[in-house]
C-alpha positions in Angstrom: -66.0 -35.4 -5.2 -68.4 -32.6 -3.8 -68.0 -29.3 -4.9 -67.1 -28.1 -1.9 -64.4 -30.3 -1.0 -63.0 -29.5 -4.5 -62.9 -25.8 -3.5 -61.1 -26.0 0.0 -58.9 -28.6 -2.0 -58.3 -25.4 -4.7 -57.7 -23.0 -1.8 -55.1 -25.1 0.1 -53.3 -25.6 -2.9 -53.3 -22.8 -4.5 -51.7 -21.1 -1.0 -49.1 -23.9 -1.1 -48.5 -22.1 -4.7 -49.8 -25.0 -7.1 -53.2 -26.0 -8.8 -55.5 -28.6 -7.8 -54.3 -30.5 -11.1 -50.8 -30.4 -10.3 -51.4 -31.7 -7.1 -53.6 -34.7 -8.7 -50.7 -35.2 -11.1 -48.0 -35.6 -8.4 -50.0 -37.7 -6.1 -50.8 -39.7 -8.8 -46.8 -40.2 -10.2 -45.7 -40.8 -6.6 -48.5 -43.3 -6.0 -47.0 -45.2 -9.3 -43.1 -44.7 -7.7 -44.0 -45.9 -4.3 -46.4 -48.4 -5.2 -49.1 -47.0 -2.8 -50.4 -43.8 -1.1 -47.3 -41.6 -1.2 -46.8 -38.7 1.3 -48.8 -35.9 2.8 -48.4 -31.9 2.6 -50.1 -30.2 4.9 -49.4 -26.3 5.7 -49.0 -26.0 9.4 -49.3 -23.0 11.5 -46.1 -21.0 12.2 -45.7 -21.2 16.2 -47.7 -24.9 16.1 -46.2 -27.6 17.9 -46.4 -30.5 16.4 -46.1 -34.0 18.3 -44.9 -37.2 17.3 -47.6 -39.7 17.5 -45.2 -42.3 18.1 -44.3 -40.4 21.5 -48.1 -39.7 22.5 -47.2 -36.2 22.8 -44.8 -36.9 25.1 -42.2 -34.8 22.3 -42.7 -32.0 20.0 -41.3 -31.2 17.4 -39.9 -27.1 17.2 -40.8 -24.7 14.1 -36.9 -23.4 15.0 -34.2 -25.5 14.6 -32.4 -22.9 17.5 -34.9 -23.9 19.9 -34.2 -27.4 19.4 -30.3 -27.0 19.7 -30.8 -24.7 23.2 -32.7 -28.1 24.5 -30.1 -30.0 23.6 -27.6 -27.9 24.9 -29.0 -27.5 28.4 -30.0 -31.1 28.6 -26.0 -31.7 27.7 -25.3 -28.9 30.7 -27.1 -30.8 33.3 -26.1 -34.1 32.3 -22.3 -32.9 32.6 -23.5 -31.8 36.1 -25.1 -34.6 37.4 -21.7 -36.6 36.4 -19.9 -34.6 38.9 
């Protein structure tokens, strides 16, 4: 690994509040558990929307679980209305 990918490696980590060794350590003991590449972590910008690339963008997914439940709500409103 390249020095400097090691150092942006440090630097993410040590913002998510861990070491560069840690983080080795757990990817490797989850690797072992699931048999393969385990998960991601990734920090992600406060305010970011972030799509499902299942949807193509077509959904996002809120930072505030509120947000979500005011869509659902007003979808339920107009649904309700259109029954009428």
């Amino acid at each position: 690994m390249d020095s400097d990918l090691k150092e942006q490696a440090e630097r993410l980590y040590e913002q998510m509040g861990t070491t560069f060794a840690e983080a080795m350590r757990i990817f490797a003991r989850q690797s072992v558990m699931e048999k393969g590449m385990p998960f991601t972590m990734r920090l992600v910008a406060l305010g970011e929307k972030r799509t499902l690339g299942i949807a193509n963008g077509k959904y996002s997914i809120p930072d505030d679980i509120d947000e979500c439940n005011g869509e659902i709500a007003e979808m339920q409103i107009q649904q309700s209305f259109q029954k009428k």
